[in-house]
N, C-alpha and C positions, 0 to 999 in steps of 0.2 A: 418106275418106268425104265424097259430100258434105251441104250443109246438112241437117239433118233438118225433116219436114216437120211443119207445123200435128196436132197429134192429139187428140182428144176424149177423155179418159182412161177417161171413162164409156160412151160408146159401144163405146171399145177394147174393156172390159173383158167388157160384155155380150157383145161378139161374139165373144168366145173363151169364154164361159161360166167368165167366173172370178165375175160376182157376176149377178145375175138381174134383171130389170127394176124388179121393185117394192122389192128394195134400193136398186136406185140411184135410184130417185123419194124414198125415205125419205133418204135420204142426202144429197140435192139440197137437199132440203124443211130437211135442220139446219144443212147448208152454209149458206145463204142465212139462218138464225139469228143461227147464232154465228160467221160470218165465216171461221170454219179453213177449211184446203184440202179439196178433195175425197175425195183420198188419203189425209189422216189420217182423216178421218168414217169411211170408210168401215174401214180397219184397226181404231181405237176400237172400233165396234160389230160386229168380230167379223165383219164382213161377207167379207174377204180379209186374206190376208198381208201384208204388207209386201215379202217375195220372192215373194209371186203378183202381185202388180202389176209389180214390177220385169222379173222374165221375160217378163208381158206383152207391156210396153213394149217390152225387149232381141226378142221375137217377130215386135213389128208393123214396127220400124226395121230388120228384118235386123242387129241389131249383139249382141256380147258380152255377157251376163250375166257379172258376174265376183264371186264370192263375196271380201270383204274380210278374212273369218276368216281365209279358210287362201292370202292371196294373198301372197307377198313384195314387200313395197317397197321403193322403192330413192329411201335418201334422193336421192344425187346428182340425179334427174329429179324428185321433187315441188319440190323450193326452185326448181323454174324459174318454177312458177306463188307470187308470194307467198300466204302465211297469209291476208292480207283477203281478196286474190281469190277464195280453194278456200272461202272460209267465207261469201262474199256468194254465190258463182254454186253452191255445195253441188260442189264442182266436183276430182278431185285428178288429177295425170301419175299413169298408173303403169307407162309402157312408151312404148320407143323402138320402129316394126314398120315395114324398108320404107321408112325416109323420116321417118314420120308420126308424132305423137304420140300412144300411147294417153289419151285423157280420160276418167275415170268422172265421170259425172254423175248425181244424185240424180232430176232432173227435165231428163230430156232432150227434154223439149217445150217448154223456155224457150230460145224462138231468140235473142232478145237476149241472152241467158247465152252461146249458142252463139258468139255473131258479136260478144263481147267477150273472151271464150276466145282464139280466135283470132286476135285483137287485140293481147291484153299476150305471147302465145306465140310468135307468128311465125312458128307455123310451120303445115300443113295437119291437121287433126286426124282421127283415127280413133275413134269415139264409142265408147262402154262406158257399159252402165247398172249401178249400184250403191245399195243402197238405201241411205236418208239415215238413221239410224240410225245403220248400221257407215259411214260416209264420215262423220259428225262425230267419233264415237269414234276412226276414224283419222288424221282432224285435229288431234285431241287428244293424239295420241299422238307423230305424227311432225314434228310443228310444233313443238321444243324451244324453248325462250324461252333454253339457254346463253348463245346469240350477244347477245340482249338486253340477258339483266344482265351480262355483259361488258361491250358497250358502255354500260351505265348505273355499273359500274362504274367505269370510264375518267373519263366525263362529270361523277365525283363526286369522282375524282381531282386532274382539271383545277379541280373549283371551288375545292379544299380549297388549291391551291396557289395562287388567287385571294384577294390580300390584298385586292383590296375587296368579297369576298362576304362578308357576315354570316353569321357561324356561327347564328342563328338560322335565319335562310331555310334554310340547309343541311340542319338539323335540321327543319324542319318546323314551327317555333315560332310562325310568324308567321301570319298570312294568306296562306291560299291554299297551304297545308299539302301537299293532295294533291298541287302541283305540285314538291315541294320534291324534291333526288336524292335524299337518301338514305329519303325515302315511296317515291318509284317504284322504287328498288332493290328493298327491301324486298317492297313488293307485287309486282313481278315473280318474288321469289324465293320468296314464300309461293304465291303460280298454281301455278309448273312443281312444288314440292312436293306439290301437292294432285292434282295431273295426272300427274303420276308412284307417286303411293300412298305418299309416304314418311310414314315413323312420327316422324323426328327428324331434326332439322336443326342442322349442327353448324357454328358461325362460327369459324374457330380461326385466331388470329394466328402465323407465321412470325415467324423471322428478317428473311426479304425479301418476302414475297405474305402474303396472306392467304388461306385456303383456306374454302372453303365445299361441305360435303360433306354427302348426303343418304343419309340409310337405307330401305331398302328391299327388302323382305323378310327384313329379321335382317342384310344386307350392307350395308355402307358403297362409297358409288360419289362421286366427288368431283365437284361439280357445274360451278363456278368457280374460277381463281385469280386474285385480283386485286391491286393494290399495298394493302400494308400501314398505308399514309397512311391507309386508309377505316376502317380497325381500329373506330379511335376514335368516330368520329361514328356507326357502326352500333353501338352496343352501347351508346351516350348514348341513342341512339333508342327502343331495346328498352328500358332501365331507366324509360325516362318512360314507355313505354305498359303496364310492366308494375308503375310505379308503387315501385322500387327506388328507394335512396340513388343517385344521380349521383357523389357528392363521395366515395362509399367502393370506392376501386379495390383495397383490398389482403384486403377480406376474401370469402369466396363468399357469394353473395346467393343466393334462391329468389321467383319471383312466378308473376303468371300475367294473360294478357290474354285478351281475345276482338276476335276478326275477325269478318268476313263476305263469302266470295268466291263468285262464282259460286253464288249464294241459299246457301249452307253456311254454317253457322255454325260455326267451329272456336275450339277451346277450347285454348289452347297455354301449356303450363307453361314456364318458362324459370328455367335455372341458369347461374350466374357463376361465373367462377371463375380467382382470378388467375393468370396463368404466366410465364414467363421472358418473351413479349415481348409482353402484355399481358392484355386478359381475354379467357378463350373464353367461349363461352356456345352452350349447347345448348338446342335446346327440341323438347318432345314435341308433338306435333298429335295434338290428340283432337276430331273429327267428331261435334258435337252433336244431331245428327240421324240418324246412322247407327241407328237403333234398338238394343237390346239382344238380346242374342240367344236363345234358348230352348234349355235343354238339349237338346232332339231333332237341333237344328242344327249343334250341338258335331261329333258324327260320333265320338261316341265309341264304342267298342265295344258291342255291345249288353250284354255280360256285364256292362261295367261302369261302362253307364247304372245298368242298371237296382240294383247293390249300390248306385252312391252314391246316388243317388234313397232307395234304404230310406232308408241313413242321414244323410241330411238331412230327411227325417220324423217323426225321433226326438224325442223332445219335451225331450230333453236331453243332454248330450259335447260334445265337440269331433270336427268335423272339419276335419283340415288339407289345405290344396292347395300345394304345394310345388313348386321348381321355382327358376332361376336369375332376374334381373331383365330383362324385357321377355317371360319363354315364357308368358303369355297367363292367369298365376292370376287377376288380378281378375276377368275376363272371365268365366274360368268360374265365378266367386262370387257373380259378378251376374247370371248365368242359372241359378243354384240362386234366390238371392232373388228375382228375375224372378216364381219359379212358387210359392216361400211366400209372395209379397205378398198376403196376403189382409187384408181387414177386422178378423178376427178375431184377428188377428197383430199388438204392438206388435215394430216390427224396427229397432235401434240400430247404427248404423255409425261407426266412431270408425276414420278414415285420416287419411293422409298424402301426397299428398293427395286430396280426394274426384274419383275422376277419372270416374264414373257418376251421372246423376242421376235417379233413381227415384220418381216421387208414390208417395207413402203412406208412406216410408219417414222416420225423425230422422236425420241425416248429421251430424255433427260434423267439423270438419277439426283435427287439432292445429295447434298452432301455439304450439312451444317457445320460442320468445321474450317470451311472455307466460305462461311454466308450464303453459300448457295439454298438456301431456303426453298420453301414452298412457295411463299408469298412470291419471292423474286425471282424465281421461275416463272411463274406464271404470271407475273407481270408483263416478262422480253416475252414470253410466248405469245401473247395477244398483239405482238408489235409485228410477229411475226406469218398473218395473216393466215389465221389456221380455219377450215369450219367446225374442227370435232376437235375438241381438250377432253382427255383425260388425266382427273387429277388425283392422283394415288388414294387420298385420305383426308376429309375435311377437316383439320386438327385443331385449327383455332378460327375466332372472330375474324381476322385479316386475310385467311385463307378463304374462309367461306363468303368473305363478301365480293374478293376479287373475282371467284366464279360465277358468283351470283351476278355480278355487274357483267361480265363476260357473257352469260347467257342471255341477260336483256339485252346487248349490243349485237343477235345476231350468231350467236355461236352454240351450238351445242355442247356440254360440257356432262362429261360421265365420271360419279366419284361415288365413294362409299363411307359411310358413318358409322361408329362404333354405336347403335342403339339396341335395344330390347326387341321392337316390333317396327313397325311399319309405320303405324298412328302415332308415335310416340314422338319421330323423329323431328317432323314439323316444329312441335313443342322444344327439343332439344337446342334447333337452331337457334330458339326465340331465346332459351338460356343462354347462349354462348352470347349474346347480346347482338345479334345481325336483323335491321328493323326489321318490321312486320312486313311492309310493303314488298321487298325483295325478299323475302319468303313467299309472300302468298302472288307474286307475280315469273318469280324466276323456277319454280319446284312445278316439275311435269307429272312424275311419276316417284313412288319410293316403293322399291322393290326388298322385302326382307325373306333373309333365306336363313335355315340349318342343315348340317348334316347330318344323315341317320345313317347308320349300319344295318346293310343287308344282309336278309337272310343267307349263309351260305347253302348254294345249289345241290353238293353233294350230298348232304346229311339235314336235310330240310325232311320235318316232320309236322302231323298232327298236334295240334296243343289247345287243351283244357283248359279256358281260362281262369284265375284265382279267382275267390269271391270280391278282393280288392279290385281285379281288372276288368269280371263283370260288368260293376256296379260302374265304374270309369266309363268303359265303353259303354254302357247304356244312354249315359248323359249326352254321348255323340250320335249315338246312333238308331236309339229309340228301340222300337219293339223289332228292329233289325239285326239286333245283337247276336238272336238265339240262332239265326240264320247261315253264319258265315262260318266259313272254316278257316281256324286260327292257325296260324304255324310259327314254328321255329325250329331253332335247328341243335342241335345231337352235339354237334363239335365231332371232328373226324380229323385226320391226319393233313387235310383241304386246306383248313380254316386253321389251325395251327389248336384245335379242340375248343377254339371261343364260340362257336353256331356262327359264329357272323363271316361275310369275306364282301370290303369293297363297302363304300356309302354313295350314295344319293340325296341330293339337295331335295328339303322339302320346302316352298315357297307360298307368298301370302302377297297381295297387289294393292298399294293403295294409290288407287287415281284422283288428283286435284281438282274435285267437281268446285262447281259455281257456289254451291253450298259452303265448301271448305272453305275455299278460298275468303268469302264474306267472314268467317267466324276466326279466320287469322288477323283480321284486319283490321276486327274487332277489338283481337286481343283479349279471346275469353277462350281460354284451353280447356275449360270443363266443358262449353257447346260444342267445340271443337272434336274432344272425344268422342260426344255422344253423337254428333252426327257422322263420324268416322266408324263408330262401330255398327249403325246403323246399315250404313254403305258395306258392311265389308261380312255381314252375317253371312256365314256360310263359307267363307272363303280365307281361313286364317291357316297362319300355321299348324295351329293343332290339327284341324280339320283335315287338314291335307298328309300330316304323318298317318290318321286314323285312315285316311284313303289307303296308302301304302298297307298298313294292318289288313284292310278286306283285301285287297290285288296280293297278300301273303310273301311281300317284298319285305317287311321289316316283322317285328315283333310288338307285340303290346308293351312292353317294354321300354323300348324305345322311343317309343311314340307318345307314354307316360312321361320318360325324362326329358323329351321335348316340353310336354305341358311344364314342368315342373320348374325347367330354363325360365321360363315365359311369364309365369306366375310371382320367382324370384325378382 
């Protein structure tokens, strides 16, 4: 293709009638204000799309519109052009055609952009317009920074085996910190974490490497491996900034720091923990600005919106949300409190640690090291005349009773249990040794949830299911099986080629009928069962992944290793 020529964006747009005269004089008129481009003024106010200008454009040059959603790309062709390049000229390869290089461009009316394109490429180019929206976000995605902290990894390797670099420099101690390796490892590997969506970041020492592996979506995907020399000096790094003992390598530590990348603030807990070939240490990334969520947003059933909604209206019980560690309970306890924050409401939270931070709310964090316990938390906390406790985790007898007595005296109290299912839970309390009576009088609702991975949207397909998955789903779903269209998904540049991107809580409701309650009181957990599962036919966890399977939100897959949790 060649050069593209001079174009008036705004004239363009008039004369295809994507925006009308006295917009683009209004539009002109704010540009010349506040300096943005013309193109955003005009998208801002509503005036055109973002893909009505780009088709435009792709209209007036004769060349490609190419939707970035649902386009496959191919790493091997974008690393021809580097990271600075595609992010200074808005600019990515994404096709060999003929010879020529396909180029999407965000603004293919910047000839300078065009005729240095061409320059670092070498080769004759064939234009494509892309809007810059999805062309940053695909930059973001297909620009890995592995090869980086590799090589900063190496780079850290080499100093540590430099007897005349000061372990200070190494570490960041001195002046001029940010330039130190193991700062810029670090911040390289906090970027691609954040860029990638992972939940937790795992530094674990080998025998011979060291491994650096990231989670992501509930999976572990290995990020880096680097020599084991750097063990040491990253994990010196972490304990200074998260304000640990240095000098105490044999017993596990717990802290916590805050960063700031890319305007985020993230809030990242980190655990020690000694091993055969030194410390690992994990840390969880929590996104301090992500907002909280609103029950509505959950995507919970409606059935069983709207039960727990009653029963967190109640003006006094327990409700428990249950579930294994990381399937999303605080979450959904912080968008029940989200919607009780009110003025009128004193609301008490006593965690471990506070991982939401809520105006209006008292947050205590324990911290056992100083006796600050659960227990004696929430003892001063009932003195302190609250209607709503929230207690991070019911961990022993002494914990669970004091809420249990707190919600017969008048208080609502919201916590979570480490259990299997929903029906189980009752039972579990009975084992930790908390009488029957304050069970079967203080317990409202027990709400138990997982998380599944959704289908990625880009690369979402048609799927056959196995004769293994048949035969599963049929047990659900009866002679409805043959009926539904299965999906999953391809893996594309989107999803990082897993078919998945992003999860969804699946949930299961068990309400404290008159029935229950008698057969706690009893003291017989096998009636207890059976008239629990009676009550709850139809309405389990499983059932509700296999929902997602027909709504073609998750995979049969998925929805199997749900079963398979549950069974275990």
């Amino acid at each position: 293709m060649a050069r593209p020529e001079k174009i008036r964006l705004g004239d363009m747009l008039v004369q295809q009638n994507l925006v009308t005269g006295e917009q683009l004089k209004l539009a002109l008129d704010e540009q010349k204000r506040s300096g943005r481009k013309l193109g955003r003024v005009l998208v801002e106010n509503g005036y055109v799309t973002e893909e009505g200008i780009s088709t435009g454009l792709a209209r007036q040059l004769g060349a490609d519109f190419i939707d970035l959603k649902t386009f496959k790309l191919q790493p091997e062709l974008i690393k021809l052009l580097p990271e600075a390049q595609a992010r200074r000229h808005r600019a990515l390869v994404l096709a060999e055609r003929a010879g020529m290089l396909v180029v999407g461009m965000a603004d293919p009316t910047d000839l300078t952009a065009f005729d240095e394109l061409a320059r670092v490429l070498k080769r004759e180019i064939d234009l494509a317009v892309v809007t810059e929206s999805q062309l940053l976000s695909s930059i973001d995605r297909v620009y890995s920074r592995a090869a980086e902290i590799s090589g900063l990894a190496k780079e850290l390797t080499a100093d540590m085996g430099d007897v005349s670099t000061e372990f200070g420099n190494l570490l960041g101690l001195t002046a001029g910190a940010e330039d130190a390796p193991v700062v810029k490892l670090l911040n390289s590997v906090f970027e691609e974490a954040l860029k990638m969506r992972a939940s937790d970041i795992h530094i674990e020492p080998q025998e011979k490497s060291l491994l650096i592996r990231f989670r992501i979506d509930g999976v572990l995907h290995v990020q880096t491996e680097a020599d084991s020399k750097i063990s040491t000096a990253l994990v010196l790094r972490l304990k200074l900034m998260s304000g640990l003992d240095i000098s105490e390598k044999r017993l596990p530590q717990d802290g916590r720091f805050a960063i700031k990348l890319r305007n985020t603030a993230i809030d990242i807990r980190i655990s020690s923990m000694p091993t055969q070939h030194g410390e690992s240490v994990v840390m969880r990334l929590l996104a301090q600005n992500t907002g909280l969520l609103q029950l509505d947003k959950l995507q919970m059933p409606p059935h069983v919106l709207e039960r727990f909604r009653h029963a967190i209206t109640r003006p006094s019980g327990i409700v428990l949300v249950t579930g294994p560690t990381g399937s999303g309970k605080t979450t959904t306890l912080y968008a029940a409190l989200n919607e009780l924050n009110t003025p009128e409401k004193k609301i008490i939270t006593v965690e471990d640690p506070v991982e939401y931070r809520l105006p209006g709310l008292n947050q205590v964090q324990v911290h056992e090291k100083i006796d600050l316990s659960f227990s004696r938390v929430l003892r001063t906390a009932l003195r302190q005349d609250p209607d709503i406790i929230l207690l991070g985790e019911m961990r022993d007898q002494e914990t669970a009773e004091i809420g249990m007595r707190a919600s017969m005296t008048g208080h609502l109290v919201l916590s979570t249990l480490h259990t299997n299912d929903a029906l189980s839970t009752p039972i579990r309390l009975l084992d930790m040794g908390v009488p029957r009576y304050m069970v079967a009088l203080s317990i409202q609702m027990v709400l138990a949830q997982r998380l599944v991975r959704v289908i990625c949207s880009n690369c979402s397909t048609p799927h056959t299911p196995a004769p293994h998955e048949h035969l599963w789903l049929k047990m659900e779903l009866g002679d409805r099986v043959d009926g539904i269209s299965y999906q999953r998904g391809m893996g594309c540049s989107h999803c990082a080629n897993t078919g998945y991107q992003g999860r969804q809580a699946v949930y299961e409701l068990l309400d404290m009928s008159n029935a229950l309650v008698e057969a706690v009181n009893r003291g017989d957990p096998n009636e207890f069962m059976q008239i629990g599962r009676e009550q709850m036919a139809g309405n389990t966890l499983r059932r509700d992944a296999v929902r997602l399977v027909v709504s073609g939100r998750t995979t049969i897959e998925e929805a199997m290793r749900i079963s398979t949790q549950l069974e275990e």
